[in-house]
C-alpha positions as CSV (number, residue, x, y, z in Angstrom):
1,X,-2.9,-57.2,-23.2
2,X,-2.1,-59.0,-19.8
3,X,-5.0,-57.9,-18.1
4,X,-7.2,-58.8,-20.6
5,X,-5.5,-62.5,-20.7
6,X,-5.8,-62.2,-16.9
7,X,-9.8,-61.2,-17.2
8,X,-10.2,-64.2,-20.3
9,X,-8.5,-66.9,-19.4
10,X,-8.7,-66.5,-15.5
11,X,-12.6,-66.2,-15.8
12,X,-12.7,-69.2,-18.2
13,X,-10.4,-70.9,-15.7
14,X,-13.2,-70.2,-12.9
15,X,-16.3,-71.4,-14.8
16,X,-14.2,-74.5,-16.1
17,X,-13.8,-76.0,-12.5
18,X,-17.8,-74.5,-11.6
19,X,-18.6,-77.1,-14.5
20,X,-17.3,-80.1,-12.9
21,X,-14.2,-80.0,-15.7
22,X,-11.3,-79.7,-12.7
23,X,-9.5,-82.9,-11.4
24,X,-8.1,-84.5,-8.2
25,X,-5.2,-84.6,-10.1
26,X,-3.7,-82.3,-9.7
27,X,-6.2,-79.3,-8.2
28,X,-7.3,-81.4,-5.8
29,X,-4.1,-82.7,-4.6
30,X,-2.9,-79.5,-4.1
31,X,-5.5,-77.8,-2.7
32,X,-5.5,-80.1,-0.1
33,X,-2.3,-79.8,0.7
34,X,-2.6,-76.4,1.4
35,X,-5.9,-76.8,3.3
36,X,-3.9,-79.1,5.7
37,X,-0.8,-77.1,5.8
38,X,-3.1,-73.9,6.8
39,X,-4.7,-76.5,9.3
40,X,-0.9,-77.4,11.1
41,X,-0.6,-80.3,8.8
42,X,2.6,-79.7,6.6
43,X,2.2,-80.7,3.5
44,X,0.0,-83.3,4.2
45,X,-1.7,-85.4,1.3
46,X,-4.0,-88.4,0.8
47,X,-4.4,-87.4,-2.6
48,X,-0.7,-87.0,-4.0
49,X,0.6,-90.4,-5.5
50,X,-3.1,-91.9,-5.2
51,X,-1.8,-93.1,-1.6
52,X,-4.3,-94.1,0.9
53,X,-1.9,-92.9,3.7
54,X,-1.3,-89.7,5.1
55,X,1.7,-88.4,4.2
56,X,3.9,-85.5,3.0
57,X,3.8,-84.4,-0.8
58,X,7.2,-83.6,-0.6
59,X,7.8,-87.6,-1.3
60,X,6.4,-87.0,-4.2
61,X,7.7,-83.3,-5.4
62,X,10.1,-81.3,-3.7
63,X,8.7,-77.8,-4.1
64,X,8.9,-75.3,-1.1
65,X,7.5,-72.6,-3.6
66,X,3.9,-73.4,-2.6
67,X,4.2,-71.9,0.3
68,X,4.5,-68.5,-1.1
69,X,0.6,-69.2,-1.9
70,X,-0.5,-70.1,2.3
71,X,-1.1,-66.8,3.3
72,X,-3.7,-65.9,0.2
73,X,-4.5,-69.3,0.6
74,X,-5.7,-68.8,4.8
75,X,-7.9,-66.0,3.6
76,X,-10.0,-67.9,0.6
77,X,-9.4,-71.7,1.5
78,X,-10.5,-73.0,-2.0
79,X,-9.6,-74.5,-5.0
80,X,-10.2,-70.9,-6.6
81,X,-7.6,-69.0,-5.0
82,X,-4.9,-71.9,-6.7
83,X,-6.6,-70.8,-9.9
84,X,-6.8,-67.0,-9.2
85,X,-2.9,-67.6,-8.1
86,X,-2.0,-69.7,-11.2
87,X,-2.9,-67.1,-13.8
88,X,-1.7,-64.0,-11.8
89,X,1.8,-65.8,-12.0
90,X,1.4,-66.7,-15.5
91,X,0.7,-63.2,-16.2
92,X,3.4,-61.6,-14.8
93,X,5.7,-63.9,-17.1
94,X,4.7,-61.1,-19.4
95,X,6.9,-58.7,-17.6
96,X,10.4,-60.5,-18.3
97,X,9.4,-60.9,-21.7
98,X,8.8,-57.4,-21.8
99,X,12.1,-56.2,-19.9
100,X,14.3,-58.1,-22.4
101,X,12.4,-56.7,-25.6
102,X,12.5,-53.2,-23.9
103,X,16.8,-53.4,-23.4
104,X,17.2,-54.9,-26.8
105,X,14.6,-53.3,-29.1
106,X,14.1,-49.9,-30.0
107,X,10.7,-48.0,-28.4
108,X,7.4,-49.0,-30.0
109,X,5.6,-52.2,-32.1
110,X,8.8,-54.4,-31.9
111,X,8.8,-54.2,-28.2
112,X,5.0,-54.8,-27.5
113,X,4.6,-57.5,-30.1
114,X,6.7,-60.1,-28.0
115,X,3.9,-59.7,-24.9
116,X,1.3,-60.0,-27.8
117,X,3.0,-63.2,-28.7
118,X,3.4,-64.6,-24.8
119,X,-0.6,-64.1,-23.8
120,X,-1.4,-66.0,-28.0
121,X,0.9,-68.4,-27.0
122,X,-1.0,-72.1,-27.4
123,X,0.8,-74.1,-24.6
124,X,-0.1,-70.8,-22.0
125,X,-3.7,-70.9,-22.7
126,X,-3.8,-74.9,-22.2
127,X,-2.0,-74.5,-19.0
128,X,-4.1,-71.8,-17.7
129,X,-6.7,-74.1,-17.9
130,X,-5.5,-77.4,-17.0
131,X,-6.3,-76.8,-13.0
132,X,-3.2,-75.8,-11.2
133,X,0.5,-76.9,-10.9
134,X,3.4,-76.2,-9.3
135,X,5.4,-75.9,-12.4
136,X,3.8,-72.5,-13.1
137,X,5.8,-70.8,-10.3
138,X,9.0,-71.2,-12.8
139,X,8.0,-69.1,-15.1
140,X,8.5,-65.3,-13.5
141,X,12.1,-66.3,-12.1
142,X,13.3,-68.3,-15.2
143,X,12.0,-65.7,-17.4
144,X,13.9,-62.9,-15.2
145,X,17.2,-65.7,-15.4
146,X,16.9,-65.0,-19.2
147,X,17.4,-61.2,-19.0
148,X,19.5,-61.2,-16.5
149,X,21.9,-63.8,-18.8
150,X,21.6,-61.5,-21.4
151,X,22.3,-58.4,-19.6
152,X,24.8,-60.1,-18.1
153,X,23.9,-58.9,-13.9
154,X,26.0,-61.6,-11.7
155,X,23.4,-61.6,-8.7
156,X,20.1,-60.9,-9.7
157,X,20.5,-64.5,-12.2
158,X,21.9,-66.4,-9.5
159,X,19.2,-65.2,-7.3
160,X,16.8,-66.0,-10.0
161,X,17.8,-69.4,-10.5
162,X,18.3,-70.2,-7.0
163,X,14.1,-69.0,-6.3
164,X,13.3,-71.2,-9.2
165,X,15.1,-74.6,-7.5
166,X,12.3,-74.1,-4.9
167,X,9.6,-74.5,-7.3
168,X,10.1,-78.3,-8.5
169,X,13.3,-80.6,-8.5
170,X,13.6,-80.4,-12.6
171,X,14.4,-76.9,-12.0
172,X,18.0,-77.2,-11.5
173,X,18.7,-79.0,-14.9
174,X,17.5,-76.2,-16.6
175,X,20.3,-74.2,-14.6
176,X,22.8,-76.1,-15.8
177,X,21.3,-75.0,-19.3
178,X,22.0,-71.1,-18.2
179,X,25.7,-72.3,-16.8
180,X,26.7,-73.7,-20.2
181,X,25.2,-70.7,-21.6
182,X,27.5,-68.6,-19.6
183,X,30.3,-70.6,-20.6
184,X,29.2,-70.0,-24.0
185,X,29.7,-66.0,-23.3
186,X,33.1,-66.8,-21.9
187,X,32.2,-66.0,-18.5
188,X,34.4,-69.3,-17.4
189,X,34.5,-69.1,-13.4
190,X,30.6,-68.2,-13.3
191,X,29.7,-70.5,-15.6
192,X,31.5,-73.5,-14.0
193,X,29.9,-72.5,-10.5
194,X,26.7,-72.3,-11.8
195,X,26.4,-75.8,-13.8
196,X,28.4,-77.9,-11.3
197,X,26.3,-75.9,-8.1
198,X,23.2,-77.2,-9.9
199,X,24.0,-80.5,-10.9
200,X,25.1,-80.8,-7.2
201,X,21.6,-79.7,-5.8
202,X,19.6,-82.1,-8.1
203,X,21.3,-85.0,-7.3
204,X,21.1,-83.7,-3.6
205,X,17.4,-83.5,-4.0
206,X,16.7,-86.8,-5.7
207,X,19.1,-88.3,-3.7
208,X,18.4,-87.3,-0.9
209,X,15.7,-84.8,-0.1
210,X,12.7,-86.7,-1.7
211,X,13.7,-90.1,-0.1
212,X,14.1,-88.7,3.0
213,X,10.2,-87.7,2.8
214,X,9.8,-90.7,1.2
215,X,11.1,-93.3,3.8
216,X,14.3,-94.3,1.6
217,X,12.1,-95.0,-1.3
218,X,14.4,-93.9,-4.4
219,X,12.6,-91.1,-6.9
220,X,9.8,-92.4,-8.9
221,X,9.6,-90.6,-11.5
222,X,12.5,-91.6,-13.4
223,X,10.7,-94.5,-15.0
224,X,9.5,-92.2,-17.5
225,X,13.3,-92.6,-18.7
226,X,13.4,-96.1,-19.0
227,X,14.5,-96.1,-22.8
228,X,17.3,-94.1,-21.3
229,X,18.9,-96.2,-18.5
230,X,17.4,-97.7,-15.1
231,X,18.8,-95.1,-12.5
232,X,20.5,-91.2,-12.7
233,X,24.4,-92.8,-13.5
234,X,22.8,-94.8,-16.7
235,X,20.8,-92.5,-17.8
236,X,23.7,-89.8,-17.8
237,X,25.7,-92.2,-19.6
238,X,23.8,-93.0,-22.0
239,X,22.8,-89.3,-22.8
240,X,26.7,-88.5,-23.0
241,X,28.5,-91.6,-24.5
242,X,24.9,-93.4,-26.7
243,X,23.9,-90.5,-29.0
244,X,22.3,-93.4,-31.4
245,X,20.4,-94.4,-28.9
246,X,19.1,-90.6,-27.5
247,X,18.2,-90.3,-30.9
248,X,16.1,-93.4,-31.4
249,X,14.1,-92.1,-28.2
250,X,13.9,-88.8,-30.0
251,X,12.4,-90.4,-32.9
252,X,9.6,-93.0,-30.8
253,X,6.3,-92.7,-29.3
254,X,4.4,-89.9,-30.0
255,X,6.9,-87.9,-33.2
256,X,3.7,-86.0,-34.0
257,X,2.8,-84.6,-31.0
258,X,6.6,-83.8,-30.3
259,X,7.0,-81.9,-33.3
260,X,3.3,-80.1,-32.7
261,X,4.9,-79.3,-29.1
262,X,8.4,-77.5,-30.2
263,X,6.6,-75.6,-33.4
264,X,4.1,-73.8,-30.9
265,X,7.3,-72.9,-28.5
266,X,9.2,-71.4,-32.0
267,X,7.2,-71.0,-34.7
268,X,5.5,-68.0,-33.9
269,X,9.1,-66.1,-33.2
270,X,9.8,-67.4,-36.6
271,X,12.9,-69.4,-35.1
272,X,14.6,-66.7,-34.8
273,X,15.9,-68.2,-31.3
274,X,18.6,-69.9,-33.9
275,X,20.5,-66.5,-34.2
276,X,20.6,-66.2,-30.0
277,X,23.4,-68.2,-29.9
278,X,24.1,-68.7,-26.0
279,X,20.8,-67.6,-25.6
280,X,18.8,-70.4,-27.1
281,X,20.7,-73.2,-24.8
282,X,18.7,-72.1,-21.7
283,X,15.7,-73.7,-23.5
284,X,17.2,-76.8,-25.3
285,X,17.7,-78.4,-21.8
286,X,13.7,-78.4,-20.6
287,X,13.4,-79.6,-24.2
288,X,15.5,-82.3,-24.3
289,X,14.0,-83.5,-20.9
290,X,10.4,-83.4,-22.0
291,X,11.2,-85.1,-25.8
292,X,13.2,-87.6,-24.4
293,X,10.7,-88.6,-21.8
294,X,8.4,-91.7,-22.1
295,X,5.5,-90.7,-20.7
296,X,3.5,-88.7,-24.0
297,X,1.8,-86.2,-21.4
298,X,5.3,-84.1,-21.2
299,X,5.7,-83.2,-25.0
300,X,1.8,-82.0,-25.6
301,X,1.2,-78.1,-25.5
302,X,-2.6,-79.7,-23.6
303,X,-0.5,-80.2,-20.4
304,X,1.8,-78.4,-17.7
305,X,4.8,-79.7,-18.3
306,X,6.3,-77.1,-21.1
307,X,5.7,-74.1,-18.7
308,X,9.5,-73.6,-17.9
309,X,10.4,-73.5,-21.8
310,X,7.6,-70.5,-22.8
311,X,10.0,-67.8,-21.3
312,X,13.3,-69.4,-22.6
313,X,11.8,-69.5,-26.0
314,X,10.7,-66.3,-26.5
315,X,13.5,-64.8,-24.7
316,X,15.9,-66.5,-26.8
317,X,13.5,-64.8,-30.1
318,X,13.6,-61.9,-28.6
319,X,17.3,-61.8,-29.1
320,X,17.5,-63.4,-32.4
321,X,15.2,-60.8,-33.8
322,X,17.7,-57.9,-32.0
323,X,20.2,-59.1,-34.3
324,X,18.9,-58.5,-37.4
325,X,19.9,-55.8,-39.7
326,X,17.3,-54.7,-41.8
327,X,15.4,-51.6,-43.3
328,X,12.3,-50.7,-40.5
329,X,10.0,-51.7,-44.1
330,X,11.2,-55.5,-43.4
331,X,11.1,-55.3,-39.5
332,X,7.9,-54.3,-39.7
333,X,6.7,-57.1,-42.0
334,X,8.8,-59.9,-39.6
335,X,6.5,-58.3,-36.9
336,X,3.1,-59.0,-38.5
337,X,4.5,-62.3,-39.5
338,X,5.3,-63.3,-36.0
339,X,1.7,-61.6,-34.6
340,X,0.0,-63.8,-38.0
341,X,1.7,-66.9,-36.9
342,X,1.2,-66.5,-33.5
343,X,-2.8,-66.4,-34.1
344,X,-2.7,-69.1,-37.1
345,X,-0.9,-72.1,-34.2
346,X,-3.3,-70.9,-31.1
347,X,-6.2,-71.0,-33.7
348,X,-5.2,-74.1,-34.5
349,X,-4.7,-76.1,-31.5
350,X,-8.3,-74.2,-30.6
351,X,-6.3,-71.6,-27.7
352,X,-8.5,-68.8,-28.6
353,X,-11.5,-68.1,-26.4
354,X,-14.9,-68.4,-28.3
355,X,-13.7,-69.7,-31.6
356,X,-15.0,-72.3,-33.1
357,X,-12.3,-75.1,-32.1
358,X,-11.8,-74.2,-28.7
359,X,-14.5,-75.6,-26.7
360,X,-13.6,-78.8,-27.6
361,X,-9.9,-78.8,-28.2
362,X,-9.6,-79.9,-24.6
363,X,-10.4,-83.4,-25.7
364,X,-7.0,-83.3,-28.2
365,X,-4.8,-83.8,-25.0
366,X,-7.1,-87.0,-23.9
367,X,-8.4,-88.2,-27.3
368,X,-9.6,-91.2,-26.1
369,X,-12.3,-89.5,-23.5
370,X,-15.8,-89.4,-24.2
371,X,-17.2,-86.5,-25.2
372,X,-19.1,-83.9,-22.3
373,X,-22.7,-83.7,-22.2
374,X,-22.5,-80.1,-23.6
375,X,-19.9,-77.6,-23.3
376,X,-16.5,-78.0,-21.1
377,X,-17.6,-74.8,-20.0
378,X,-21.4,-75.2,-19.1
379,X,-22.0,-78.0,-16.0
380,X,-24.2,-80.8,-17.0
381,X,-27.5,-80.6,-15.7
382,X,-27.3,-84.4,-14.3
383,X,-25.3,-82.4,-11.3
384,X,-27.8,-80.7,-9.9
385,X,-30.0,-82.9,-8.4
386,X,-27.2,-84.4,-7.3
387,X,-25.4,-81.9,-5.1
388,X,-27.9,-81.4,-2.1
389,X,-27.1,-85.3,-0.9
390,X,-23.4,-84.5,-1.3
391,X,-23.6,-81.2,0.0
392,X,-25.2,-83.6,3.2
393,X,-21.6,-85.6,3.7
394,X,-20.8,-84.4,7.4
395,X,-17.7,-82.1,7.1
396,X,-15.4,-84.6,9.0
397,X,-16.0,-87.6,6.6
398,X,-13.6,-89.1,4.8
399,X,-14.8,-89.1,1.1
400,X,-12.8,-90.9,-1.8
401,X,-14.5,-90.3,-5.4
402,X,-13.8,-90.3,-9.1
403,X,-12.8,-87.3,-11.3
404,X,-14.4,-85.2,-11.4
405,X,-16.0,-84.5,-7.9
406,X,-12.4,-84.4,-5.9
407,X,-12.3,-81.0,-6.3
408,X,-16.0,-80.1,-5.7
409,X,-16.7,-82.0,-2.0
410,X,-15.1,-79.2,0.6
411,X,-11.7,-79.5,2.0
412,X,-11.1,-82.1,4.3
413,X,-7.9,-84.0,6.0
414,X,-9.2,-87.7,3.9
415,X,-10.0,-86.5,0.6
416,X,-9.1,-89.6,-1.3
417,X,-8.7,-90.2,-5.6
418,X,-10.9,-93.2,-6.0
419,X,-8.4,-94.8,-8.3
420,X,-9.8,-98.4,-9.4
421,X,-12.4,-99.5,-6.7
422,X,-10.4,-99.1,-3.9
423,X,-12.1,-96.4,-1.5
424,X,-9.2,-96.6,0.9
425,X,-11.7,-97.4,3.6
426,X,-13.5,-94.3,3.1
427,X,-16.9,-93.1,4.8
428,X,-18.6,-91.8,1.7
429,X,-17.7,-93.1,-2.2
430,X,-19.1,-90.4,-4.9
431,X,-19.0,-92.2,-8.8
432,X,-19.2,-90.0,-11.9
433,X,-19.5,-92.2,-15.1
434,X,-17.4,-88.9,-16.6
435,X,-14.3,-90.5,-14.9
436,X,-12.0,-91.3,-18.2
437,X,-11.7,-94.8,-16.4
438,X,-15.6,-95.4,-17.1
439,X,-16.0,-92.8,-19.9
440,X,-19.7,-92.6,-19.7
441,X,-20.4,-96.3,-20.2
442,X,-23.8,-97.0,-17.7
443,X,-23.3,-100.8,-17.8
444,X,-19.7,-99.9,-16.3
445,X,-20.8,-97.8,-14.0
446,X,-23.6,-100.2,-12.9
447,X,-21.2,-102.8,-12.2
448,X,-18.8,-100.6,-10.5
449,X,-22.0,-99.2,-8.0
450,X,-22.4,-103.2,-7.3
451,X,-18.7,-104.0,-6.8
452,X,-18.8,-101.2,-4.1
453,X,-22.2,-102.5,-2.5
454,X,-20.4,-106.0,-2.2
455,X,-17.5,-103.9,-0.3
456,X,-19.7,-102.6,2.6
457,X,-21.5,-99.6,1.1
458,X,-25.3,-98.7,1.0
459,X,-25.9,-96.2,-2.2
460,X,-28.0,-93.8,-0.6
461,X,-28.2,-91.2,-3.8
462,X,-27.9,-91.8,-7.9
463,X,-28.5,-89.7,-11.0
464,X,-27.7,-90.3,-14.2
465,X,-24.3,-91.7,-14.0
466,X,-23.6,-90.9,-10.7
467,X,-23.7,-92.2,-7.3
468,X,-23.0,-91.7,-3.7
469,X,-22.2,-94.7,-1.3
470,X,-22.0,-94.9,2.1
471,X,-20.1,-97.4,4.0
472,X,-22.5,-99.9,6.4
């Protein structure tokens, strides 16, 4: 079953990004941070943060974990090996899965239906394909936390939990969802250790870590919890002593696509992560972050950000289903109902290969973008006369251009996000009318070709909805 995920969704993956369907954010960004890093220039991004200075991506994500993926990386220097990487790791979330259903299940269906439900699972399949992110990385070692919790080995979990800080700075809240979980199995001392130790290292890295990078500037990314409070003391205030007002953000923005977002995480387990107990709290944490966030794009299955909670959430189901006590007749039947339900949501949000809803269910995560000229998987033929005059940018140029050529011009140190019209002083300009900011309008595109003449730039190639500038 993994390898034929791996084959699927990895090939899928491939020709997605061949099609011109990848973006500067966030393949590009961090393929070229890994170009430079291979090239002696740490971390370096012009991409990250949509900044037109060089500087170091750790100012904008602290996660050390990439460079587990340099030396694959300095042997295939392209966007495909962060692909290739991607789904290997997500594969191999299959294993955890599979060691806690092997210690708690007896031999047979019941333990080979819960790797069955991790490669159907909805929010996989749309992060498998939505480029590459860091956030991936978590899910091995938080997967390997959950067994480790529940077959209660000291070590191996801390050591878990400590490889999964170095994937992204989040990571240490969902820690302190395994230390409360430990206090919830009575294991005081560790538990303490293990919530206060990671409450300590996240404020260390938001407090210090990614400012340092940053010159001083404080984390940016806690605007997305402006309902909650304007800084780290507020907002854990408000979460502890405003329950009214955690639930009003509960209950705003996007309800639908919240609720869509948890029933694919549980509903093919049947919920039976409610009878984990201890187990299930793991999970609630990552959940409570993304649901309570302001930003819609962290509580859609279409994007990365639920990664961390796949493992929790079938690890916590894989333990609610080893406490029940029932005749093998209705274990059997609570099998096929999970399998059944598994199929029914990933059919439904379109997360299975060649059926009818999947070639365009990536549009549900971006319903406002136009639709491709053909299939997300096929590149339009507008491209090809294209390419030769891009393939013609000298390989030392700096290049800023729209979504969705970022990822297609070869590596370089400037490799900039056109974001607005602001080329960042760039050589060459590439404009694709595919760019959700134009979403295939040709009078917008016109003007924008126009707006970047009046800047300093000769267009020296077109097609339909495309152009590439070069500056006088």
């Amino acid at each position: 079953m993994v390898l034929v995920y791996v084959l699927v969704f990895g090939s899928l993956s491939l020709v997605r990004h061949w099609a011109f369907h990848s973006t500067a954010l966030d393949l590009g960004v961090f393929d070229q941070v890994l170009w430079n890093t291979v090239h002696g220039r740490f971390m370096e991004s012009t991409l990250s943060l949509e900044r037109c200075d060089p500087h170091s991506f750790f100012l904008d994500h602290f996660s050390p974990a990439l460079l587990l993926i340099v030396p694959f990386y300095a042997v295939v220097p392209r966007p495909e090996t962060l692909i290739v990487f991607q789904t290997a790791a997500l594969a191999l979330g299959a294993w955890p899965v599979y060691l806690l259903a092997r210690h708690f299940l007896p031999r047979g269906a019941e333990r080979l239906i819960w790797v069955a439900l991790y490669v159907l699972s909805a929010p996989l399949a749309w992060i498998t394909f939505y480029d590459f992110h860091e956030i991936t990385l978590a899910v091995v070692p938080l997967g390997l936390a959950m067994y480790f919790l529940a077959t209660r080995r000291t070590i191996p979990l801390l050591l878990s939990l400590g490889a999964s800080f170095l994937v992204k700075e989040e990571l240490p809240l969902i820690a302190i969802g395994f230390g409360l979980a430990l206090l919830a199995q009575r294991r005081f001392g560790l538990g303490a250790f293990v919530a206060i130790a990671s409450a300590a290292w996240f404020v260390v890295t938001l407090k210090i870590i990614i400012p340092a990078f940053a010159g001083g500037a404080p984390y940016q990314y806690l605007g997305r919890y402006a309902s909650l409070g304007s800084n780290e003391l507020e907002i854990a205030r408000n979460l502890v002593l405003d329950p009214l007002r955690v639930i009003r953000v509960l209950l705003s923005g996007e309800v639908g696509s919240k609720v869509a977002f948890v029933l694919t995480l549980f509903a093919p387990g049947l919920f039976l992560a409610l009878r984990a107990r201890s187990a299930l709290i793991p999970s609630i944490v990552p959940l409570g972050y993304l649901l309570l966030s302001d930003y819609g794009g962290q509580h859609t299955h279409h994007n990365q950000y639920g990664a961390p909670v796949i493992p929790l959430a079938l690890g916590a189901s894989i333990l609610g289903f080893a406490t029940l006590r029932g005749s093998a007749t209705v274990r059997r039947r609570l099998t096929g109902a999970m399998l059944a339900s598994a199929v029914a949501f990933s059919l439904v949000h379109g997360a299975i290969p060649f059926t009818p809803d999947f070639y365009d269910a990536y549009l549900r995560g971006n319903p406002n973008r136009a639709p491709s000229e053909g299939q997300v998987f096929a590149r339009e033929p507008r491209y090809e006369p294209f390419l030769a005059a891009v393939a013609a940018i000298p390989a030392d140029a700096s290049i800023s251009s729209r979504d969705f050529f970022t990822t297609q011009v070869p590596e370089r140190r400037f490799n900039y996000h056109l974001n607005g019209l602001d080329p960042c002083g760039a050589e060459y300009v590439i404009l694709d009318y595919a760019d959700p900011s134009v979403n295939r309008d040709e009078r917008k595109h016109l003007a924008e070709v126009a707006t970047l003449e009046a800047q300093g730039y000769n267009e020296i190639a077109s097609g339909k909805g495309l152009s590439l500038l070069r500056q006088r």
